[in-house]
Residue frames relative to the residue before (quaternion, step in Angstrom):
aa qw qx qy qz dx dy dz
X 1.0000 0.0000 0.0000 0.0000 0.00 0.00 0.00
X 0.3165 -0.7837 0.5109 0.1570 3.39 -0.53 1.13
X 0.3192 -0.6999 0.4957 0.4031 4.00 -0.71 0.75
X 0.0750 0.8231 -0.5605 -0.0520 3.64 -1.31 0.59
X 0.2792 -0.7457 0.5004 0.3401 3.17 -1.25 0.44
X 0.0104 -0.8589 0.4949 0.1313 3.43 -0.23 0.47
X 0.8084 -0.0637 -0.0840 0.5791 3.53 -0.70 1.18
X 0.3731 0.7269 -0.5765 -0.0054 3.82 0.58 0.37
X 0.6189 0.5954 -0.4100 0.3072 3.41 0.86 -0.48
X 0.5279 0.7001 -0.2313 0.4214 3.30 1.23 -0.58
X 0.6740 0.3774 -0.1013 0.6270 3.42 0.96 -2.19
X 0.7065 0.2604 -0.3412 0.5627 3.95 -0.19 -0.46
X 0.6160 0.2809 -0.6578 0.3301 3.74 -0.59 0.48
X 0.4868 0.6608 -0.3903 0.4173 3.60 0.78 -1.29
X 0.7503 0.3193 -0.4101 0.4085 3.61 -0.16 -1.36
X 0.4730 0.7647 -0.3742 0.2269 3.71 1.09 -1.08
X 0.8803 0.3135 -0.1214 0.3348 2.50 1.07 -1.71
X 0.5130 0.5937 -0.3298 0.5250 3.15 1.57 -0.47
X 0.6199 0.3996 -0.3975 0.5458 4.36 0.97 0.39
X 0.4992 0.6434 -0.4140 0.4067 3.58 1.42 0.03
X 0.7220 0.4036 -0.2481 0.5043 2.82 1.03 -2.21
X 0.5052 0.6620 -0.4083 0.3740 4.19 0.64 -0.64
X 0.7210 0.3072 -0.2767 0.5561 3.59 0.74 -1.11
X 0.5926 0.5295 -0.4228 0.4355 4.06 0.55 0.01
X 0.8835 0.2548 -0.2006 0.3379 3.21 0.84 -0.58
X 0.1969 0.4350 -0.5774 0.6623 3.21 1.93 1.39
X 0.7737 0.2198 -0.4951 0.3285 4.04 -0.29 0.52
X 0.5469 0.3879 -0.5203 0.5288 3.90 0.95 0.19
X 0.6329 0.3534 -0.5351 0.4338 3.91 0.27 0.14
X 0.6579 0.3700 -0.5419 0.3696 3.50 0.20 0.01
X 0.4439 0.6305 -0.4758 0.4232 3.60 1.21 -0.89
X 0.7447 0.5050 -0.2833 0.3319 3.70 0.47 -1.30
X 0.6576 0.5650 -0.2416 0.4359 3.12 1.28 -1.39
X 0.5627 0.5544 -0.3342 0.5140 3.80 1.16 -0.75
X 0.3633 -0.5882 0.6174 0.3754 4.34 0.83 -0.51
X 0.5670 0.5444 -0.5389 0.3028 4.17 -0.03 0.02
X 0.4265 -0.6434 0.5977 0.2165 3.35 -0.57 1.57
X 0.7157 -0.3532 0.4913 0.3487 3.61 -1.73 -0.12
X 0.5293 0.6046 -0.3171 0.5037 3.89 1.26 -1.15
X 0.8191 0.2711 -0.1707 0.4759 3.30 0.12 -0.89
X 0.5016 0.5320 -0.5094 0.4537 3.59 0.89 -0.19
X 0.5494 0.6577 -0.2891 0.4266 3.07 0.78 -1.40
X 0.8243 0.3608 -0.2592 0.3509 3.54 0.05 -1.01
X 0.5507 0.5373 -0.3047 0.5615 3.30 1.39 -1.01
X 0.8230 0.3484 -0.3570 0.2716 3.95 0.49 -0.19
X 0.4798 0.6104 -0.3147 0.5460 3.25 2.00 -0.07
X 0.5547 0.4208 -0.3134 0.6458 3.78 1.56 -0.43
X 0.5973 -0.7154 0.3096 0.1886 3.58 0.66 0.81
X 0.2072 0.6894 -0.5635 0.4053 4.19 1.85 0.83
X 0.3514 -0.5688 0.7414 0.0578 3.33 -0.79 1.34
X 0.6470 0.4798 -0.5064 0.3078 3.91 -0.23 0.52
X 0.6587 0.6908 0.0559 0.2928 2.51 1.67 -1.64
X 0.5594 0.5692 -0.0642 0.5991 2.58 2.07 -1.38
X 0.7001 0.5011 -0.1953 0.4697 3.42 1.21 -0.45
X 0.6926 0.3185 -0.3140 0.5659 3.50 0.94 -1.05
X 0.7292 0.3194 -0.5301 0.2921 3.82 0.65 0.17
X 0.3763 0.6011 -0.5584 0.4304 3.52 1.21 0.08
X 0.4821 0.6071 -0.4208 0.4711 4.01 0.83 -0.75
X 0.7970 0.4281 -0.2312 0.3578 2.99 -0.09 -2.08
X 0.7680 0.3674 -0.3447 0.3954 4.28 0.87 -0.90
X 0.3846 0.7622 -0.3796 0.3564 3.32 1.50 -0.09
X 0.7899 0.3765 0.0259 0.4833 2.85 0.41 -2.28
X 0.2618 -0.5786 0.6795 0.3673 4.30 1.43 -0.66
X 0.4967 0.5598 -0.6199 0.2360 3.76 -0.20 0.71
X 0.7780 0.4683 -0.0739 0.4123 3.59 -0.20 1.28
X 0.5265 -0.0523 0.2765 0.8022 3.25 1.44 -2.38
X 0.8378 -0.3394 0.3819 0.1927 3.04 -1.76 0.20
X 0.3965 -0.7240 0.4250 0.3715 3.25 -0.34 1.01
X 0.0258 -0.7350 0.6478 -0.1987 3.98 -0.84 1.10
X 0.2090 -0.7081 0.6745 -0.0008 3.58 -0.18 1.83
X 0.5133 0.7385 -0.2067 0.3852 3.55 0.84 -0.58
X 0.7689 0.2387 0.0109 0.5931 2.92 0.58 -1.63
X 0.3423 0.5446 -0.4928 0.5861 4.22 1.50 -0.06
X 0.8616 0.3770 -0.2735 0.2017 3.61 -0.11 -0.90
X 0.2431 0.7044 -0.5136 0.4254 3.25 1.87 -0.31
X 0.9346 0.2465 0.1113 0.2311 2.55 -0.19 -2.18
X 0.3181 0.6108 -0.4641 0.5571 3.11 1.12 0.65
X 0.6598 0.5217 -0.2025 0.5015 3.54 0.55 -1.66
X 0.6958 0.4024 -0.3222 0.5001 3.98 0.52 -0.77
X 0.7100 0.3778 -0.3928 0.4460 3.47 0.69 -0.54
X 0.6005 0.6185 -0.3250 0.3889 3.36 0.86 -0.72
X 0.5408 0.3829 -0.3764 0.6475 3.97 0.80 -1.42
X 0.7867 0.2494 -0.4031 0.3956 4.19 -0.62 0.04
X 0.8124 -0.4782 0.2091 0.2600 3.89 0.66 0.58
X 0.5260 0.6563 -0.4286 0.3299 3.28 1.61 -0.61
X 0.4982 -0.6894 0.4880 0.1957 3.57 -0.73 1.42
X 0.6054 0.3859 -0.3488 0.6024 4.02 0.89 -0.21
X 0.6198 0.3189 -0.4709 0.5407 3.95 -0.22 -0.20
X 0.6137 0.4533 -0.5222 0.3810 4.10 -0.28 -0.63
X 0.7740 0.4548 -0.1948 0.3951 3.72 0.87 -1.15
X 0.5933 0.5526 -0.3226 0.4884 2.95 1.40 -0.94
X 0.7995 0.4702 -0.1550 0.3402 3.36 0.83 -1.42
X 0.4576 0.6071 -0.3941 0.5164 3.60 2.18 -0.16
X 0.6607 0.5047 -0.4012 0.3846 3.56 0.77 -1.42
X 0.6177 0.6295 -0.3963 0.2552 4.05 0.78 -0.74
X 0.5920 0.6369 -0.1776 0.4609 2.66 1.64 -1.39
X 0.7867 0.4901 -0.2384 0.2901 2.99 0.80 -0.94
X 0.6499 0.3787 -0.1331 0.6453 3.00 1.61 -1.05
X 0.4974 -0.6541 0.4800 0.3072 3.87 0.47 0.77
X 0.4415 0.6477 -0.5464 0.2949 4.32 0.80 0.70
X 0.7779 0.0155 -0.1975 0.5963 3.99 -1.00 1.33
X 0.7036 0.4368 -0.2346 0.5089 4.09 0.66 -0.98
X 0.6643 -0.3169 0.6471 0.1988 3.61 -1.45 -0.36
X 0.0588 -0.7930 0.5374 0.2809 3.69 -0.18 0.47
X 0.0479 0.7558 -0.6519 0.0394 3.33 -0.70 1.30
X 0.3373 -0.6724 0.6442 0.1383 3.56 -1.05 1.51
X 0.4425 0.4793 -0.5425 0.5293 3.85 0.59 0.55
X 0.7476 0.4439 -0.3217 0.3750 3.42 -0.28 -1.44
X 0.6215 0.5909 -0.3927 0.3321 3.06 0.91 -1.55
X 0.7752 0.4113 -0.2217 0.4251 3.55 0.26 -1.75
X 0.4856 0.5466 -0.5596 0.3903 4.00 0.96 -0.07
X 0.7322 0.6014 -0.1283 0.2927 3.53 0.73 -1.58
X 0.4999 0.6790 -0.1251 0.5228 3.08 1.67 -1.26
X 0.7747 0.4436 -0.1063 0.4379 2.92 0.45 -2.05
X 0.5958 0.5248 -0.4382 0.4214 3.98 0.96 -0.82
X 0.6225 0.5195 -0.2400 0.5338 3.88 1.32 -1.37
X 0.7525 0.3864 -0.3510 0.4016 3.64 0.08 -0.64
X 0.5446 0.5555 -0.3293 0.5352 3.49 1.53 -0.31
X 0.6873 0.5519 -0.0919 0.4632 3.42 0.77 -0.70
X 0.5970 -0.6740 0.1868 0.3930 3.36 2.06 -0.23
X 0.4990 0.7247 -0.3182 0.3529 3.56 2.02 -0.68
X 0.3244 -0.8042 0.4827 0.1223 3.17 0.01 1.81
X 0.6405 0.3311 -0.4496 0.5272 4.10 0.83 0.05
X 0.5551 0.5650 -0.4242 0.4390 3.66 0.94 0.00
X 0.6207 0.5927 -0.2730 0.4346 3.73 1.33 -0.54
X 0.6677 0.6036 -0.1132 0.4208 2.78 1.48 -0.81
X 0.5245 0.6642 -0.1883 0.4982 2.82 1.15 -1.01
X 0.7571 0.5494 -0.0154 0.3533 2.97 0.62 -1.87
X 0.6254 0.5456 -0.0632 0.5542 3.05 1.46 -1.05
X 0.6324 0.5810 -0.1258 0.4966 2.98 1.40 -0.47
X 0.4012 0.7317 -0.1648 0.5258 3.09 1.70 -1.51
X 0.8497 0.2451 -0.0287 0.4659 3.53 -0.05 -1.69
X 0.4699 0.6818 -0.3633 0.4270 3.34 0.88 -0.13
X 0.8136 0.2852 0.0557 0.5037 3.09 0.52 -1.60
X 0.4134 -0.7097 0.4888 0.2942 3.79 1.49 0.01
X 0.6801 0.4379 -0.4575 0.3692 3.94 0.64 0.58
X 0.8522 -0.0261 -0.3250 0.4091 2.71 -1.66 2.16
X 0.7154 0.2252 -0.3203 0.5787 3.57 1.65 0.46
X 0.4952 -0.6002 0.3268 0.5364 3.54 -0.70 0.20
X 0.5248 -0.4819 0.5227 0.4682 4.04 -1.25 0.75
X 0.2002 0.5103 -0.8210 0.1595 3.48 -1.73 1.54
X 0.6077 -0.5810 0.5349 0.0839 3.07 -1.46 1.44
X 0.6914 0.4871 -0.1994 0.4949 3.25 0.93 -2.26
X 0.8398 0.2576 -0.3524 0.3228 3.59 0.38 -0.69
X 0.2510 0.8147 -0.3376 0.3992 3.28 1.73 0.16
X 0.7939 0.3191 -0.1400 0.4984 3.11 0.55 -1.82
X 0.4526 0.7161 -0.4403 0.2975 3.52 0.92 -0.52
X 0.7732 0.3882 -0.0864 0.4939 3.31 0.38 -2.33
X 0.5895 0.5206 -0.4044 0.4669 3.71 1.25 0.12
X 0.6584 0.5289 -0.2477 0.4748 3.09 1.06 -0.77
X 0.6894 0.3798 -0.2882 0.5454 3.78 1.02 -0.36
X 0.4567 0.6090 -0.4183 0.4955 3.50 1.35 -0.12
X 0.5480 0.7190 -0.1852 0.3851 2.84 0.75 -1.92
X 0.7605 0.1405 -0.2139 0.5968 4.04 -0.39 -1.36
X 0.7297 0.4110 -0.4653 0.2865 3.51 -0.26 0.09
X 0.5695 -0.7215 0.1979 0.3406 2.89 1.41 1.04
X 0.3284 0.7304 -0.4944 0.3380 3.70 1.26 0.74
X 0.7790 -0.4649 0.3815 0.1773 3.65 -0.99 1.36
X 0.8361 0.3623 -0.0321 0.4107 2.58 -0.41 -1.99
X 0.7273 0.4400 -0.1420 0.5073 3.40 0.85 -1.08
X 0.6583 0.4242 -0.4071 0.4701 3.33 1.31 0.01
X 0.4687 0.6314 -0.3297 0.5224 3.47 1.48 -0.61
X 0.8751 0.2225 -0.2280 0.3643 3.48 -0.19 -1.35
X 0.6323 0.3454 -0.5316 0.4453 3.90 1.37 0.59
X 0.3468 0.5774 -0.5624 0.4797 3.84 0.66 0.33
X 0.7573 0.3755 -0.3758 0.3798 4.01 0.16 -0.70
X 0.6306 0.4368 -0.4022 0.4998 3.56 1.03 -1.53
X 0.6657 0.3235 -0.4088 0.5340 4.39 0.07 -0.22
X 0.5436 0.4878 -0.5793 0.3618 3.65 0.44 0.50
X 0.9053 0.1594 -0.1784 0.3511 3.05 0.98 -1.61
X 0.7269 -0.4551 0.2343 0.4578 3.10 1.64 0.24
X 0.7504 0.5159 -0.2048 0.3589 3.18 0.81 0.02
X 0.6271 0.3970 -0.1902 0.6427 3.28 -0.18 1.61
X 0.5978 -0.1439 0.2202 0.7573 3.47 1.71 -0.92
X 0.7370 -0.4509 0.4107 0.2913 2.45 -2.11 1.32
X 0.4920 -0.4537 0.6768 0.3066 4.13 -1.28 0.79
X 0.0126 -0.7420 0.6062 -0.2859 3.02 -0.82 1.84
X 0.0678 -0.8756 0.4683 0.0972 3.72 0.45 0.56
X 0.5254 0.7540 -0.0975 0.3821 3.60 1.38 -0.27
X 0.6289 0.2799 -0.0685 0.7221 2.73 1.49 -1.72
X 0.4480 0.6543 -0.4429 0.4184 3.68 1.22 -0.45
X 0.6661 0.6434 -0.0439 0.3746 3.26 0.90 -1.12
X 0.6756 0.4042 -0.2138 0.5783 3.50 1.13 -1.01
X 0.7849 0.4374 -0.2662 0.3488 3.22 0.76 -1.65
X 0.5723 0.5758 -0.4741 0.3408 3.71 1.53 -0.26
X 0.6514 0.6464 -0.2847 0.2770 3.37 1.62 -1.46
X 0.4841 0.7654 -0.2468 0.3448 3.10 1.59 -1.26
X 0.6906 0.5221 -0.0634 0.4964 3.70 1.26 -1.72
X 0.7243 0.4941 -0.1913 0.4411 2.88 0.78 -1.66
X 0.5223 0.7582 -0.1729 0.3498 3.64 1.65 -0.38
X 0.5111 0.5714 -0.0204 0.6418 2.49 1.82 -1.57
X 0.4818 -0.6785 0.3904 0.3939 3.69 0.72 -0.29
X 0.2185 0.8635 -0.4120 0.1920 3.64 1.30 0.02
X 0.0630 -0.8892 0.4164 0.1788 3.66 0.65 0.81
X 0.5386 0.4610 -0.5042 0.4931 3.85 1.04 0.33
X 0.5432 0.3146 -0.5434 0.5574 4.17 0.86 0.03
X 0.6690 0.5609 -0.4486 0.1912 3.08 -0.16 -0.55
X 0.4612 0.7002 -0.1951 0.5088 3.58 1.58 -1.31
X 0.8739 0.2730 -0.0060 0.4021 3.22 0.25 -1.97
X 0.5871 0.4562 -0.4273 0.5144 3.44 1.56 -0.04
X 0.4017 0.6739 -0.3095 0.5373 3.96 1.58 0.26
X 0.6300 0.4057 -0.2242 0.6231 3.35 0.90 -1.16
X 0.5876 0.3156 -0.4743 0.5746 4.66 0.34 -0.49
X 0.7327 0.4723 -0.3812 0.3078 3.88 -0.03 -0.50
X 0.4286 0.6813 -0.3229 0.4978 3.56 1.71 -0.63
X 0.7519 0.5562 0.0074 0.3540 3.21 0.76 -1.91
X 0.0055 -0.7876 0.5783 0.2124 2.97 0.33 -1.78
X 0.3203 0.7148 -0.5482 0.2932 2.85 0.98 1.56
X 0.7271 0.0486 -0.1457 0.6691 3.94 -0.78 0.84
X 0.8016 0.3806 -0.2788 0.3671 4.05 0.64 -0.20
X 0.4036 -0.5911 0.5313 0.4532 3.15 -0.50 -0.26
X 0.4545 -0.6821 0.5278 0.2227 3.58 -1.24 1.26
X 0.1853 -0.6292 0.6799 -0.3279 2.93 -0.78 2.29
X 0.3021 -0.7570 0.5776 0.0447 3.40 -0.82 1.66
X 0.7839 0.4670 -0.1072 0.3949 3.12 1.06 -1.50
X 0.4374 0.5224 -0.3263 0.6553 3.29 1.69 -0.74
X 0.5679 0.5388 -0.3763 0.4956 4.17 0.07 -0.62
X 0.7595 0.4969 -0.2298 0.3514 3.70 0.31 -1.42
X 0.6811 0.5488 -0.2237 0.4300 2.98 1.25 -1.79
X 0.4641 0.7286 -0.3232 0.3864 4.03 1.45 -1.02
X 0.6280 0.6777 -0.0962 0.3702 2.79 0.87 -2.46
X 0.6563 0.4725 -0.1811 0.5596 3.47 0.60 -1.79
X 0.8518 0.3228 -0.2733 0.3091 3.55 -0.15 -0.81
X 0.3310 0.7442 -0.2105 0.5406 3.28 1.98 0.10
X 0.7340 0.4786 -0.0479 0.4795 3.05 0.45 -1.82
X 0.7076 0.4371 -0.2439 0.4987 3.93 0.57 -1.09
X 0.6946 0.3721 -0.3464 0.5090 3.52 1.28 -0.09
X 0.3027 -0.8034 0.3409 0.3830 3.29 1.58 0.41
X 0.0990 0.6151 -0.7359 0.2652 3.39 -0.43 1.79
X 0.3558 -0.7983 0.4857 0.0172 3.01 -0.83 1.67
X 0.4803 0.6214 -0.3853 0.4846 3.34 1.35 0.26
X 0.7822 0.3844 -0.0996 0.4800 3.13 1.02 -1.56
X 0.3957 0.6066 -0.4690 0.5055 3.55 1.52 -0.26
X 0.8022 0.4558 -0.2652 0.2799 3.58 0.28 -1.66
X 0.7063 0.6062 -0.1926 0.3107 3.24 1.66 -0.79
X 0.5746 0.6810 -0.0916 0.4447 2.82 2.06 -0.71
X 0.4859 0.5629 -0.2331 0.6267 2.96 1.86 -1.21
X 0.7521 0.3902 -0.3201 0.4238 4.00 0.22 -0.42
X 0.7177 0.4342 -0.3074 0.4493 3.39 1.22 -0.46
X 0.4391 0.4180 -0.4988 0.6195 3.69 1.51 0.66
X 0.5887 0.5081 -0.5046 0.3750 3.89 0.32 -0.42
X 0.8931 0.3229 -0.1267 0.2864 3.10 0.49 -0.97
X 0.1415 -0.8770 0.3087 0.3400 2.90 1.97 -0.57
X 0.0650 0.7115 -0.6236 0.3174 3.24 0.43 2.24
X 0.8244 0.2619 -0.1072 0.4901 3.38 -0.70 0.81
X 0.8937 0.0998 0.0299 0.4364 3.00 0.97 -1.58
X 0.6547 -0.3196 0.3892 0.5638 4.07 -0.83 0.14
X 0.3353 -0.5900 0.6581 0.3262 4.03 -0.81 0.50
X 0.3540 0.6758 -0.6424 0.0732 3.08 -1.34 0.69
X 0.2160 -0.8363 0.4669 0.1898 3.55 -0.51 1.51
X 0.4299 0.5763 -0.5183 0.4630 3.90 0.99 0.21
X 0.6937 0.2117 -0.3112 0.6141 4.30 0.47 -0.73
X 0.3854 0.4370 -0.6643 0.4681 4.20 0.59 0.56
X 0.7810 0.3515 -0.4078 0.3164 3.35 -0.40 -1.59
X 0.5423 0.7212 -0.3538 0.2459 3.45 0.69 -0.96
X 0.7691 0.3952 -0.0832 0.4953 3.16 1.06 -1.20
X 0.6926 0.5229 -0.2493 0.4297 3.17 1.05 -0.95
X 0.4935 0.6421 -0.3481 0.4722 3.65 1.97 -0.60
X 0.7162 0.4779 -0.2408 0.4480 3.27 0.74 -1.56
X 0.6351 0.5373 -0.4003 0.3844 3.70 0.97 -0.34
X 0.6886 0.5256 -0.1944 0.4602 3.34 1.19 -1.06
X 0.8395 0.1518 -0.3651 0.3727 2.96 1.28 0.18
X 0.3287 0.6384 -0.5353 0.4447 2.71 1.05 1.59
X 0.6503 -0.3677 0.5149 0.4206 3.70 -1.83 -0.72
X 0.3789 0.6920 -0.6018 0.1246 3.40 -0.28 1.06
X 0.6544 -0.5951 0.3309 0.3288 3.72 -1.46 0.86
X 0.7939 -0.0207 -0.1131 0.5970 3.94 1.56 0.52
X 0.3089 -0.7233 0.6171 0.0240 2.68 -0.42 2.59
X 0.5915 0.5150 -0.5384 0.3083 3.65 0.30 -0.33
X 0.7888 0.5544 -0.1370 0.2274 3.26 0.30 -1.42
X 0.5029 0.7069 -0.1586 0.4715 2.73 2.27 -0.50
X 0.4913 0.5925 -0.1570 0.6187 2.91 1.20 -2.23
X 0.8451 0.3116 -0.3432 0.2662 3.88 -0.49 -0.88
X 0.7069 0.6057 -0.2445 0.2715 3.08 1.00 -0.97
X 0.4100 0.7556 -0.2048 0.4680 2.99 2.53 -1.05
X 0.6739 0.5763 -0.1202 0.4464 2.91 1.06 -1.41
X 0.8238 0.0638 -0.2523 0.5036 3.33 0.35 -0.29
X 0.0663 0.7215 -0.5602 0.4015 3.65 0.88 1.06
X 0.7282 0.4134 -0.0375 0.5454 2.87 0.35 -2.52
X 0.5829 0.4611 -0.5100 0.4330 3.87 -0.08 0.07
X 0.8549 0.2221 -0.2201 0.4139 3.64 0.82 -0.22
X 0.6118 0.4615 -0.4486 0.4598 3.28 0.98 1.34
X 0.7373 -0.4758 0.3602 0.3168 3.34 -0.94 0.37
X 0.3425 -0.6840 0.3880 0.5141 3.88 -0.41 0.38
X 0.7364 0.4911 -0.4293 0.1796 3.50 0.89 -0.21
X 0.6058 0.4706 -0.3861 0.5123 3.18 1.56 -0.13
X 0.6709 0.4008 -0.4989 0.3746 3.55 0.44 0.31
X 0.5085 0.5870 -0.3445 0.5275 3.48 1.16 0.24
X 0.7079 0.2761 -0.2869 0.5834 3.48 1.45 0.03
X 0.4845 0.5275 -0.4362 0.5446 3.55 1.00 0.05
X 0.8158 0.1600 -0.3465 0.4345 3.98 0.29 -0.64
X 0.5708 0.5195 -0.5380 0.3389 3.63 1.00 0.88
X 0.4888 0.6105 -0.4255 0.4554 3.13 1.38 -0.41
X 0.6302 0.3984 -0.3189 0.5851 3.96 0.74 -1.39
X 0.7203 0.4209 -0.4887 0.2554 3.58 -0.12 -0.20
X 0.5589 0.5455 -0.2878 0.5543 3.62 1.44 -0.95
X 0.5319 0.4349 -0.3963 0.6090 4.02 1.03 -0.35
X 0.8763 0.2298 -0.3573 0.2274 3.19 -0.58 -0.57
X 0.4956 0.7116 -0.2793 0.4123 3.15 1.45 -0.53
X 0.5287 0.7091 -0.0878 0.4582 3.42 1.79 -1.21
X 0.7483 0.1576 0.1341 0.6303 3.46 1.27 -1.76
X 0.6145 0.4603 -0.5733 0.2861 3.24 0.13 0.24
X 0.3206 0.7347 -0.4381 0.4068 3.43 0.86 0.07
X 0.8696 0.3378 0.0093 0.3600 3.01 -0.05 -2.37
């Protein structure tokens, strides 16, 4: 099993942002929970309350109140932020970052970021960490990459545990470290993270920083798979063919290997065949219950 990142930069900004928009809207329920209509927010943020200024940037963000207005979010995001509020700097990097009411500017972004990630905002570290990783709006540094990942990282942020587990995979940013590669995947993959999970499968394959553990590999694989990773679906499905890790059994192969194929994986062929000869070694009636069973699964999750 080959380690990979596949789309991480893509999948971990998203989640980023979707724990941003999560921690904003635990502040418009308290806003609610306090009885202060939007009117009176309103007033209290034109009278210059740096809270205020925030839960209605929230409120035009989210349309909770007034009309959704990215636009107007940034005003006021930007007022709370120039007075210190540690959520608008983060709130108001991610805009930047993602071009929403602002210009996307990967400068601005990393100023804003950078005030919050200074300040301790462990999705702001990310971010940030990210920033330098990838060389946008700061120059590309690994070392300082891995840093703000690494302070993401103990504060028990995901993303930041994910994206330093890769730079000590491949080295970069820090000595290649396959060990710490290892903790920082398990750490995530804990968290239910279903690409550590996959790729902390792939050190157990290996026996990289682990000892080489089929069954420990499978068990990864499985928890991968139920979040429907279509890598790990496909991989799982081969480790009942063969019975690596796990009891052979080609009725929970096809199963898995079905649910891959009909998913997004990087080789529909290989999938499609292997499916295929699963099903050569089951009965028509039990393979006729194996792809109703995968069909009522996938039908179930693909959604979610």
């Amino acid at each position: 099993m080959k380690i990979e990142r596949i789309r991480l930069g893509l999948l971990v900004f998203l989640a980023v942002i979707a724990f941003n928009i999560s921690t904003y809207w635990t502040l418009a329920q308290d806003a609610a929970q306090s009885k202060e209509p939007i009117a009176v927010l309103l007033a209290k943020a034109n009278a210059g309350d740096a809270e205020s200024q925030l839960l209605v940037a929230y409120a035009y963000e989210s349309g909770q109140g007034v009309p959704q207005d990215y636009a107007q979010a940034a005003v006021w995001y930007r007022k709370a932020a120039e007075q210190g509020i540690l959520e608008a700097q983060a709130r108001l990097g991610s805009l930047y970052f993602i071009g929403k009411g602002v210009p996307k500017d990967y400068s601005l972004a990393a100023d804003w970021l950078g005030k919050a990630a200074e300040k301790g905002d462990a999705k702001s570290q990310w971010n940030l960490g990210y920033l330098y990783e990838h060389g946008k709006g700061v120059a590309e540094d690994y070392s300082k990459a891995a840093t703000w990942y690494q302070n993401a990282a103990e504060q028990g942020d995901v993303a930041g545990q994910l994206c330093l587990a890769f730079l000590y995979s491949n080295g970069r940013g820090v000595p290649q470290d396959w060990a710490r590669a290892a903790v920082w995947f398990r750490r995530a993959a804990e968290q239910g993270d279903s690409d550590a999970q996959f790729n902390l499968a792939g050190l157990y394959d290996q026996g990289l920083g682990v000892t080489k553990d089929y069954a420990q590999e499978a068990a990864w694989l499985r928890k991968a798979a139920e979040q429907n990773h279509a890598e790990a679906q496909y991989l799982l499905g081969l480790s009942y063919m063969t019975g690596r890790g796990v009891t052979r059994d080609f009725a929970e192969a096809y199963f898995w290997l079905d649910l891959a194929a009909s998913s997004k994986t990087h080789r529909p062929d290989e999938v499609a065949k292997d499916r295929d000869d699963a099903a050569s070694h089951l009965s028509s009636a039990r393979l006729l219950q194996t792809q109703e069973r995968a069909r009522k699964w996938f039908e179930e999750h693909s959604t979610k």
